[in-house]
ZALUMSE-44595 format. One line per field, with one value per residue: residue in three letters; y, x, z of N, C-alpha, C in turn. Coordinates in steps of 0.05 Angstrom, whole numbers, plus 32768, in hexadecimal, padded with zeros to 4 digits. Example, Ala and Ser with C-alpha at 12.3 -4.5 7.8 and 13.67 -1.06 7.14 Angstrom:
BEGIN
drenmi	[ALA,SER]
n_py	[7F8E,7FD3]
n_px	[8108,8101]
n_pz	[809C,808E]
ca_py	[7FA6,7FEB]
ca_px	[80F6,8111]
ca_pz	[809C,808F]
c_py	[7FBE,8001]
c_px	[8108,8102]
c_pz	[809C,809D]
//
This chain:
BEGIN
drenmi	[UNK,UNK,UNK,UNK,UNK,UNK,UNK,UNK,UNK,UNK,UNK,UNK,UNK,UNK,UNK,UNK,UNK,UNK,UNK,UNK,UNK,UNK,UNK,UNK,UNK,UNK,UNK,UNK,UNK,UNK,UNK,UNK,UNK,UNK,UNK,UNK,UNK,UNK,UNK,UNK,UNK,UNK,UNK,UNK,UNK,UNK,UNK,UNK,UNK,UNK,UNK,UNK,UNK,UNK,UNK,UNK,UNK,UNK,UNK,UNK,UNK,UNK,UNK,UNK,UNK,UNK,UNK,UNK,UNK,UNK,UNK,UNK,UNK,UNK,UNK,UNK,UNK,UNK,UNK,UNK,UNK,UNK,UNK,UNK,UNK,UNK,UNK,UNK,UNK,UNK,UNK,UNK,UNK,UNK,UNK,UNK,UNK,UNK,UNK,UNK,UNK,UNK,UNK,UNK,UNK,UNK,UNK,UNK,UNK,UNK,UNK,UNK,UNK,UNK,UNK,UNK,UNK,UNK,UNK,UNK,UNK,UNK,UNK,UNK,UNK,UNK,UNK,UNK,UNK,UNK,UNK,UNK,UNK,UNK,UNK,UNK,UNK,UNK,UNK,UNK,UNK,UNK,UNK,UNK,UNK,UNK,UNK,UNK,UNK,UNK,UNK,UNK,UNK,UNK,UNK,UNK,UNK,UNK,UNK,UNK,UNK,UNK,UNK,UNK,UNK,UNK,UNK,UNK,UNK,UNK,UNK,UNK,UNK,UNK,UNK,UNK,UNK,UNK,UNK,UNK,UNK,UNK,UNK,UNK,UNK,UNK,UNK,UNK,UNK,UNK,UNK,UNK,UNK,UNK,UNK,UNK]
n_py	[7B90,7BBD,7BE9,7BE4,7C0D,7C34,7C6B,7C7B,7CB0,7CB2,7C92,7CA3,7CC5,7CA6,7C85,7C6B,7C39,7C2F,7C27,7BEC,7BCB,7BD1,7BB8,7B82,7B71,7B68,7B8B,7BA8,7BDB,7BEA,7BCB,7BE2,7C1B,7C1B,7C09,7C39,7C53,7C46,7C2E,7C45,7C4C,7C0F,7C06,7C26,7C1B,7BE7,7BEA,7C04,7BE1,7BA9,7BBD,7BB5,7BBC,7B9A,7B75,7BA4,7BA4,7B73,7B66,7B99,7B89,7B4F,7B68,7B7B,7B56,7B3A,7B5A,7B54,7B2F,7B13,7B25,7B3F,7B72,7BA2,7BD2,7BF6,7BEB,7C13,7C35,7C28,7C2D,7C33,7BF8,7BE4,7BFC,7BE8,7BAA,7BA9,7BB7,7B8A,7B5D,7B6B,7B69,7B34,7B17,7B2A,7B13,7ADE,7AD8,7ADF,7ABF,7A8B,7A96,7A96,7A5B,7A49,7A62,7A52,7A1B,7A1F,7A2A,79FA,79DA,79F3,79F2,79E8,79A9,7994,7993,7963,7925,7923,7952,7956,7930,793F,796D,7955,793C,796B,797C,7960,795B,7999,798F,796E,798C,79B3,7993,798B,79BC,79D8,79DB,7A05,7A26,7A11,7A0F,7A45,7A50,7A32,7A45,7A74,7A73,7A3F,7A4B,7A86,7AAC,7AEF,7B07,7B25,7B1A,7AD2,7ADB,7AF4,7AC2,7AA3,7AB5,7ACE,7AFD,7B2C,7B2E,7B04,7ADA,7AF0,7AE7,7AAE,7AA5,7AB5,7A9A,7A67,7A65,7A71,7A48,7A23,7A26,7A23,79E6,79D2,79E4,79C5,7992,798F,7997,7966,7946,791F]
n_px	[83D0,83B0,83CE,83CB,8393,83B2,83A9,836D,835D,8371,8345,830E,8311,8303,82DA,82A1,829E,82CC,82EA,82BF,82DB,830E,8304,82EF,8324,8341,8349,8356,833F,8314,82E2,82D3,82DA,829F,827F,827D,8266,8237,8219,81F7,81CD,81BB,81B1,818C,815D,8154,8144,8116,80F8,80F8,80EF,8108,813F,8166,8166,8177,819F,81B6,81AB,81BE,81FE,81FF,81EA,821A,8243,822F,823A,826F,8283,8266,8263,823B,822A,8239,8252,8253,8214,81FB,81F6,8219,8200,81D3,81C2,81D0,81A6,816F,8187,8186,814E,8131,8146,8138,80FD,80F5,8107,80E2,80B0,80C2,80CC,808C,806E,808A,8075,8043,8035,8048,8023,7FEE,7FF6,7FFE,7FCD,7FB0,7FB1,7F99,7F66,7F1A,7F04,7EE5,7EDF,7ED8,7EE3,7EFF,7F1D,7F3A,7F67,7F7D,7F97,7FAA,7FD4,7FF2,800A,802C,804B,805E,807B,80A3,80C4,80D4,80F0,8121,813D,8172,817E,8185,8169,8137,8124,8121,80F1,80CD,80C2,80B6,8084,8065,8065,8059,8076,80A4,80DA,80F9,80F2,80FF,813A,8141,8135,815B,8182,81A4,81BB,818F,818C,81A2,817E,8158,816F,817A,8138,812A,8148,8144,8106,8110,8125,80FB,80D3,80E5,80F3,80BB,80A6,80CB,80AF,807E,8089,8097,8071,8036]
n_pz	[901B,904B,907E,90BC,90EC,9106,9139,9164,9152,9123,9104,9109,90E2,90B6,9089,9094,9074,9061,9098,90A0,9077,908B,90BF,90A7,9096,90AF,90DA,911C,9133,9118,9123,9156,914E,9132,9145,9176,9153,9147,9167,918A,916D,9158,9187,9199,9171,9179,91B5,91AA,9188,91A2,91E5,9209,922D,923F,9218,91EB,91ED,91E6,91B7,9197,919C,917F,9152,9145,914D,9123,90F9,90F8,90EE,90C3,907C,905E,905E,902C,901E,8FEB,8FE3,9007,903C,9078,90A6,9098,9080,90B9,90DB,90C2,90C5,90FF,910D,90EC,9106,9134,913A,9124,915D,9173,915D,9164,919E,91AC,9196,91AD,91DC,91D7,91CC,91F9,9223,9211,9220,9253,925F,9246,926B,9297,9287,9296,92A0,928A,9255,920E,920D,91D5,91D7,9206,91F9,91CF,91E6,920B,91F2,91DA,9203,9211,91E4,91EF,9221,920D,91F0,920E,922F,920F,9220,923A,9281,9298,9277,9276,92AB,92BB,928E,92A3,92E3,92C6,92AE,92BE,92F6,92FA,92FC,9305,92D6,92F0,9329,9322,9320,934B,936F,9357,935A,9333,9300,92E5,92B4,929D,92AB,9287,9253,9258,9256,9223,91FA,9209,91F2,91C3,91B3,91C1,91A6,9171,9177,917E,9151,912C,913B,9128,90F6,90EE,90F7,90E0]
ca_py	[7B91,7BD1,7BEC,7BE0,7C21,7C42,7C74,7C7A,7CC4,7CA9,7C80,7CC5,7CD3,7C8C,7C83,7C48,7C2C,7C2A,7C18,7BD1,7BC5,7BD1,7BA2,7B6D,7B73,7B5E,7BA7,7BAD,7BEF,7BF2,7BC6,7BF4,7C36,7C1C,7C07,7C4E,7C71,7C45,7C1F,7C4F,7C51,7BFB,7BFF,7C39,7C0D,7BCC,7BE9,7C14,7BC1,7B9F,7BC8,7BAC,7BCF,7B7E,7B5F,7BA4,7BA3,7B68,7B6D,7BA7,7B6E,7B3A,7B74,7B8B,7B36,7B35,7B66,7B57,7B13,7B0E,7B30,7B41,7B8D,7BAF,7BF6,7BFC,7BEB,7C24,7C40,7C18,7C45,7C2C,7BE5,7BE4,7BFC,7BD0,7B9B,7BA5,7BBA,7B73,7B47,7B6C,7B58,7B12,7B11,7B2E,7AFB,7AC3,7ADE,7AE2,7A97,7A77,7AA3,7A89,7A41,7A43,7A61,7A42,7A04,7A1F,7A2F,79E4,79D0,7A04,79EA,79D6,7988,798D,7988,7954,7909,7924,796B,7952,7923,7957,7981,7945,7934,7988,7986,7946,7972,79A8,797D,7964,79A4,79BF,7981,7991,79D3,79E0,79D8,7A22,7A36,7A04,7A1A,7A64,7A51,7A1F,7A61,7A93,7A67,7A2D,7A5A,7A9D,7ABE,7B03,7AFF,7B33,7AFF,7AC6,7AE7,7AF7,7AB7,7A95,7AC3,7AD2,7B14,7B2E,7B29,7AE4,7AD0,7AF8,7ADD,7A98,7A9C,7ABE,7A88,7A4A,7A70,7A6B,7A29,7A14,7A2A,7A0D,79CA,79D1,79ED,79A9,797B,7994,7990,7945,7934,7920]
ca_px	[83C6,83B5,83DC,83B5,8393,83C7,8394,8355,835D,836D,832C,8303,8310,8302,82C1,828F,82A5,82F1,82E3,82BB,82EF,8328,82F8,82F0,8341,8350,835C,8348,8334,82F5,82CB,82CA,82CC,828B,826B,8278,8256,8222,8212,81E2,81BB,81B6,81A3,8170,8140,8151,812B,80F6,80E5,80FE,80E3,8118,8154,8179,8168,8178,81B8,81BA,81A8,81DB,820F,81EE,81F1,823E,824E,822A,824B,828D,8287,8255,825F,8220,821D,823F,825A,824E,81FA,81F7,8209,821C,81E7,81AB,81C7,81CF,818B,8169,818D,817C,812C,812E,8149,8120,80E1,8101,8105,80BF,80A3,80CE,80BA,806E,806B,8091,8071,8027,8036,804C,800B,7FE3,8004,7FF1,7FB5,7F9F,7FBC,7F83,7F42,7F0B,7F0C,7EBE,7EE3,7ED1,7EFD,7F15,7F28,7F4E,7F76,7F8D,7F9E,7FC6,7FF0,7FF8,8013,8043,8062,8072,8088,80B9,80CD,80DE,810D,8137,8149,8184,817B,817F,814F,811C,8121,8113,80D2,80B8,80BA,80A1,8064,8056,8064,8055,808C,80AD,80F1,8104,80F1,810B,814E,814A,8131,816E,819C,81AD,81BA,816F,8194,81A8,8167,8145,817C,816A,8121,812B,8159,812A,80E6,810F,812E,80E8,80CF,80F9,80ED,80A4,80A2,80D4,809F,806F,808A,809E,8054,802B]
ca_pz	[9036,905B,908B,90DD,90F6,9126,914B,915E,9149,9102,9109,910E,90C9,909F,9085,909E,9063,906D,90B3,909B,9063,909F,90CB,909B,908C,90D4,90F0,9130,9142,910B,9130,916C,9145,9117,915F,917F,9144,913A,9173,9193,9156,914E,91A5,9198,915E,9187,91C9,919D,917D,91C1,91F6,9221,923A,923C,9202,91D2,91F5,91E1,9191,9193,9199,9172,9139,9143,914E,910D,90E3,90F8,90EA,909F,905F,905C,9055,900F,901A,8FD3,8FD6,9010,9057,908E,90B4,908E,9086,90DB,90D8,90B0,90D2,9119,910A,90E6,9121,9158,9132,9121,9176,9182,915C,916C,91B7,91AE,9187,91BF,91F6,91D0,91CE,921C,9226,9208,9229,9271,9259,9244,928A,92AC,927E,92A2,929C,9278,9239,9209,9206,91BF,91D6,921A,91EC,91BE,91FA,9213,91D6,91D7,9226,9208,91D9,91FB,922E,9203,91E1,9226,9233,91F7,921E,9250,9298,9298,926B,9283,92C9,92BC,9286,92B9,92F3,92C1,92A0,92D6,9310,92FE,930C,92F9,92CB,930B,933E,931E,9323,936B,9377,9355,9366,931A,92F0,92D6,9296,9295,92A9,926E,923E,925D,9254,920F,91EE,9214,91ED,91AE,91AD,91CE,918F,9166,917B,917A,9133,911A,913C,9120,90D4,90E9,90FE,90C1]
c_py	[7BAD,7BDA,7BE7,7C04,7C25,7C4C,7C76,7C93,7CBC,7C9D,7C92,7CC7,7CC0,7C8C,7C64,7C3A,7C1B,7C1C,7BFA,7BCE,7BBD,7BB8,7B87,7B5D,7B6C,7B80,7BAA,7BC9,7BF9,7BED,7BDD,7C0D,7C3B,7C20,7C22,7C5E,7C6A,7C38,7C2C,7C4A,7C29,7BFA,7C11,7C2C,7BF8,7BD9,7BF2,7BF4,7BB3,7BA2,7BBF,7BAF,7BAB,7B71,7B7A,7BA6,7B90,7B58,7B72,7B97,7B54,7B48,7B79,7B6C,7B32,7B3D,7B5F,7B3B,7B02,7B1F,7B3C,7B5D,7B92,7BC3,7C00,7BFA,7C06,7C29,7C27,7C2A,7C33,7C16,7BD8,7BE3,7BE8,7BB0,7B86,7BAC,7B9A,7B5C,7B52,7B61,7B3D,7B0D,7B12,7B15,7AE6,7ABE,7AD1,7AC3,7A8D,7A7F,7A97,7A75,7A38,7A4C,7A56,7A1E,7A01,7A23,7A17,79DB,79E3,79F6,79E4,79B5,797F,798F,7972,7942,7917,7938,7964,7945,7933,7962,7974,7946,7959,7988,7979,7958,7983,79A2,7975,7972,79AB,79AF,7981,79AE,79CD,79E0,79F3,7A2A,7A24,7A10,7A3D,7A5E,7A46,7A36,7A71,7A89,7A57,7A3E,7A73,7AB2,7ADD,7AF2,7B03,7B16,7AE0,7ACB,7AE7,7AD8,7A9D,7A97,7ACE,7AF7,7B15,7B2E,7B13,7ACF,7ADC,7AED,7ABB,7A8C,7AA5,7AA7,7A74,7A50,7A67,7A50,7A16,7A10,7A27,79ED,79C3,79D5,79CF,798E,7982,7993,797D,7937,7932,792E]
c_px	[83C6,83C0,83C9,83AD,83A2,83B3,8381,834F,835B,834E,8314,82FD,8307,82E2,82B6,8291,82BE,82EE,82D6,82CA,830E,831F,8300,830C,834F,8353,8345,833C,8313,82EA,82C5,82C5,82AC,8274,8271,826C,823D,820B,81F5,81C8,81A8,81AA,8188,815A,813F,813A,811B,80E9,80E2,80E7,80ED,812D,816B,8179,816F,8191,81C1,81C4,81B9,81F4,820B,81F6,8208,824B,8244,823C,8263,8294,827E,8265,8253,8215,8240,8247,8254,822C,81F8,8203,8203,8207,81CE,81B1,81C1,81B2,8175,816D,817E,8157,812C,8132,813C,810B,80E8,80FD,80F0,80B0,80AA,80BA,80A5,8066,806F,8082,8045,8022,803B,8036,7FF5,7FE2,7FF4,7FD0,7FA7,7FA5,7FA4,7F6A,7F3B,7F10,7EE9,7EC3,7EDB,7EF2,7F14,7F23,7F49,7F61,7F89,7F9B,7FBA,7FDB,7FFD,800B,802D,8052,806B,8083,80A4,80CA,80DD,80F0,8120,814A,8162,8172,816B,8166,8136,8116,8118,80FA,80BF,80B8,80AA,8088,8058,804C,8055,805B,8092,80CB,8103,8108,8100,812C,814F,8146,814E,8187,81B4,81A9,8199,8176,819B,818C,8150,8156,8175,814F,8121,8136,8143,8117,80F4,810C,8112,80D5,80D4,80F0,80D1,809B,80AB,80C2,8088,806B,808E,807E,8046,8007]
c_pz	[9040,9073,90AB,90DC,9105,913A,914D,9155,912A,90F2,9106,90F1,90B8,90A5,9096,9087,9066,907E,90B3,9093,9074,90B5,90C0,9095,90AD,90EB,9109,9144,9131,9114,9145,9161,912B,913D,916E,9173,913C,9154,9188,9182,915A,9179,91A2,9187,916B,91A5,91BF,9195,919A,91D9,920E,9229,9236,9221,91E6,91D9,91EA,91C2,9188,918C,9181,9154,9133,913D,9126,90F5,90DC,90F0,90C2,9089,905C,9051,9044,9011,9005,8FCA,8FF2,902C,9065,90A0,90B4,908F,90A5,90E1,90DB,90BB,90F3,911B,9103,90F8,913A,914E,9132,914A,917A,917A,915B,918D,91BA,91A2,91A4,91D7,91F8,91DA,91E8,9225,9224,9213,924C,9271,925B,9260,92A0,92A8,928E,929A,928F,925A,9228,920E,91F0,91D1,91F6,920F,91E3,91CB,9202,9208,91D2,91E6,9218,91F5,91DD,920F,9225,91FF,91FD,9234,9221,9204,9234,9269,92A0,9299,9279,9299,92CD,92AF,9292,92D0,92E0,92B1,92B3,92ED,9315,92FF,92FD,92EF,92F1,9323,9344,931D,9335,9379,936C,9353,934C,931A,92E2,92B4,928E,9295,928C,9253,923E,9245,9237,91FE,91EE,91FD,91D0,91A7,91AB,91AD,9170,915E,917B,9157,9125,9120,9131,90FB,90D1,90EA,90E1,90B6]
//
């Protein structure tokens, strides 16, 4: 067994190697000295993919929760640097287009809810059995989350707005409506591999 780090002076000197290896080994000062040397770096490619000051804040975490928790990265196939990297470019895209899917299919949704009504019998049908699914999808979610994607797609709203208007953190409401879009998506994707 290795001995605990004592200081964070000591901590200074151990490679990002050591430092996971001392992580992984229970010691508790690696995690924080991997996240002071790297953590700028895994927030700086999360808003460059992002483009959102909350959600790479968010990543940031998501990536440090990750590390400290998987296996996953090898000291021995290369740096914790480029690993981190690599990492966080990969789950901001994984978000954007989680995002942009669920952000479609809610569109798309208000959208058939606008048509003119000079559609044909078939096409209004389709539309229906469309509305009915998302319908559903959107009852699978939390109270929460429903209540912010019903303001920012039915209503109109800003995230901003919706915040002032429910007297929430603009970050809870974007973690909200972020989570809801997946899940929503989610549940739309498994009905869709159940239908025949």
């Amino acid at each position: 067994m290795q001995p605990e780090l004592s200081s964070s002076a000591d901590n200074l000197t151990l490679t990002d190697a050591a430092l996971y290896n001392a992580m992984r080994a229970g010691q508790r000062y690696a995690l924080g000295q991997l996240y002071a040397r790297h953590a700028a770096l895994v927030y700086g490619l999360a808003l460059k993919v992002l483009g959102d000051t909350q959600e790479a804040e968010d990543l940031t975490q998501d990536i440090f929760l990750t590390l400290s928790r998987t296996d996953s990265y090898n000291p021995q196939r290369g740096s914790l640097r480029t690993y981190l990297a690599i990492l966080t470019r990969s789950r901001a895209i994984d978000r954007v287009r989680s995002r942009k899917t669920a952000t479609n299919l809610l569109s798309r949704f208000n959208s058939s809810n606008e048509q003119d009504a000079a559609n044909s019998p078939m096409d209004y049908v389709f539309e229906q059995e469309q509305t009915q699914e998302v319908r559903a999808a959107l009852a699978q979610l939390s109270e929460h989350q429903q209540e912010v994607l019903r303001k920012a797609y039915y209503e109109g709203m800003t995230q901003a707005k919706i915040a002032e208007q429910l007297d929430l953190p603009l970050g809870t409401v974007k973690a909200r409506a972020r989570q809801g879009l997946i899940k929503l998506r989610q549940v739309l994707q498994a009905q869709e591999s159940e239908s025949p």
